[in-house]
N, C-alpha and C positions, 0 to 999 in steps of 0.2 A: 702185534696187537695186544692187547691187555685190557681187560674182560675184570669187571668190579659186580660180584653178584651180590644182591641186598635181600637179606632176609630179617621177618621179626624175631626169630633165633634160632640155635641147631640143637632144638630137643630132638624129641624121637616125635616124628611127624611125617607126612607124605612129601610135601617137598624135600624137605633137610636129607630123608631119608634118599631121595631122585639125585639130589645134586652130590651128595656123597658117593654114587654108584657112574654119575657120570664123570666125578673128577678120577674115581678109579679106572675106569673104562677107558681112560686115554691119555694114561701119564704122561708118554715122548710127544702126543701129537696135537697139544694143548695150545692155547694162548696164553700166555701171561695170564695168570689167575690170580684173584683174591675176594675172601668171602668179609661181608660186613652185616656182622650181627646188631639188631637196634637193642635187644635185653642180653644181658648175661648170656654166656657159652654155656653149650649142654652137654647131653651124650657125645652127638654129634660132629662135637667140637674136637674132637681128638684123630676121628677117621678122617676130618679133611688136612688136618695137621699133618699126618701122616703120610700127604701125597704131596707135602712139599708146599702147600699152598698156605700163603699169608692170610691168618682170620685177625679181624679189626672187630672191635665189638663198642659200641656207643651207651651200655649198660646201663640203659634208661631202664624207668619202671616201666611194667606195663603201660599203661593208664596217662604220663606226665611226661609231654616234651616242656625239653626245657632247653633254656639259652645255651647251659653250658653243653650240651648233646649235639645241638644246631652249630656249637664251634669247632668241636670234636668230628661233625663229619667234614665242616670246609678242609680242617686239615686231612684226613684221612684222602679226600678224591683230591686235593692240590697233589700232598705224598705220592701217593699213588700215581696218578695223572691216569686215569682210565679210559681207552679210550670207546667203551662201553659199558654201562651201567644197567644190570638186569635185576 
């Protein structure tokens, strides 16, 4: 199985912070993981790196979707093929 988790990004935050303690917490007993940031990589960005796990980041502003972000994620979940999205 293979598991695509989507966040607004991996600053230092309570989620980022959750999903970073959970990718630790279960390295052998995982699913196919991969994390997809919508802004820019943060702190965060490095302790999921670290577990082995693909970070995709779509490095929008805050503030502004745009076309070219909306293509960037088709490719990403085609790439990928997830077969959950959270």
């Amino acid at each position: 199985m293979k598991v695509l988790h989507v966040l607004t990004s991996v600053s230092t935050g309570g989620p980022e912070c959750m999903l970073a303690r959970l990718l630790e917490s279960s390295p052998g007993q995982r699913a196919e993981t991969a994390v997809l940031t919508l802004t820019p990589p943060g702190p965060f960005a490095e302790r999921i790196r670290e577990q082995g796990v693909r970070l995709y980041t779509l490095r929008m502003n805050r503030n502004l979707w745009s076309p070219v972000a909306a293509m960037r994620l088709g490719r990403i979940v085609n790439t990928f093929g997830p077969d959950i999205i959270h």
